[in-house]
C-alpha positions in Angstrom: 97.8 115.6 -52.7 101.2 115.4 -53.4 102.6 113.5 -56.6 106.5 112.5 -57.0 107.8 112.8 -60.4 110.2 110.7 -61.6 111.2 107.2 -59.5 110.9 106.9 -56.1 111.5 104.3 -53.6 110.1 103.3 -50.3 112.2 100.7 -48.4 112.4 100.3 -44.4 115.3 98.6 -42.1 112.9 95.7 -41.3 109.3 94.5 -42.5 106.3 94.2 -40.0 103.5 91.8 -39.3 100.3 92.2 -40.7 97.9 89.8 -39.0 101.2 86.7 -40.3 101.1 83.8 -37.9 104.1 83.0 -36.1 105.5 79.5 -35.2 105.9 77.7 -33.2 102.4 78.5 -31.7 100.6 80.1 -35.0 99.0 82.8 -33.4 98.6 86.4 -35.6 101.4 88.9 -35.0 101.1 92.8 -35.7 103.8 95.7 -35.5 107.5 94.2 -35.1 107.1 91.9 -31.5 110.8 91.4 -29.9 111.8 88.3 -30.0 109.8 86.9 -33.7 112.0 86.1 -36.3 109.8 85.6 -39.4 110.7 86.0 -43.1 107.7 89.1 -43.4 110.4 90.6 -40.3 113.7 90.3 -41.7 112.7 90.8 -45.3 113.6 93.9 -46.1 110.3 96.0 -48.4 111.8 97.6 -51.8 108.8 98.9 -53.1 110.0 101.2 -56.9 107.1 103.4 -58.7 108.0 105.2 -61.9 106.3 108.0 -62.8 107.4 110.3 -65.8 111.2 110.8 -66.5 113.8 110.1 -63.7 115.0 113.5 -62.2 119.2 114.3 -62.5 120.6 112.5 -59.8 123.6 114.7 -59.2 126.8 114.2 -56.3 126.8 116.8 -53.1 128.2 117.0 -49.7 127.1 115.4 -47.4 125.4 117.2 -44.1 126.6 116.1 -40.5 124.1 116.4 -37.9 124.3 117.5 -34.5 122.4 114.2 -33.4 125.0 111.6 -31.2 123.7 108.5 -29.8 125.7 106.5 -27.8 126.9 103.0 -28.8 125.3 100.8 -26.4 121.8 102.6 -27.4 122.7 101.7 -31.3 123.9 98.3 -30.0 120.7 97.8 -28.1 118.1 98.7 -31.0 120.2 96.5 -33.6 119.4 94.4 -30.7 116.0 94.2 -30.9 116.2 94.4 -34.6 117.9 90.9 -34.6 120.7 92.1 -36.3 123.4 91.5 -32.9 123.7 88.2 -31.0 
């Protein structure tokens, strides 16, 4: 096993369901169902642990990828993230 020194943290673009009910019909929701707009969904996790002395955080370049999506698939998952109308 693997142990990160220093602080890390583990945060996500949306939360998840973990057996919550959902209204209006309180029935248990798992995963991240379209369409459910709960406070454990659109809560976004910020979880910090600290473990020994922070590592030097120091400024770089930045590295372009090769990966291009188009805009109506980004529109469409920000879509079913709630985020676009």
């Amino acid at each position: 096993m693997t142990t990160l020194l220093g602080r890390t943290v583990v945060t996500s673009d949306h939360g998840n369901m973990i057996g919550d009910r959902a209204a209006p019909v309180p029935i248990r929701e798992w995963g991240h169902p379209p369409g459910i707009y709960t406070k454990e969904l659109v809560t976004i996790p910020w979880l910090v642990h600290d473990n020994g002395e922070r590592r030097e955080i120091v400024s770089g370049e930045s590295v372009a990828t090769d990966a291009a999506v188009s805009s109506d698939v980004v529109t469409k998952r920000l879509e079913n993230l709630g985020y676009v109308d």
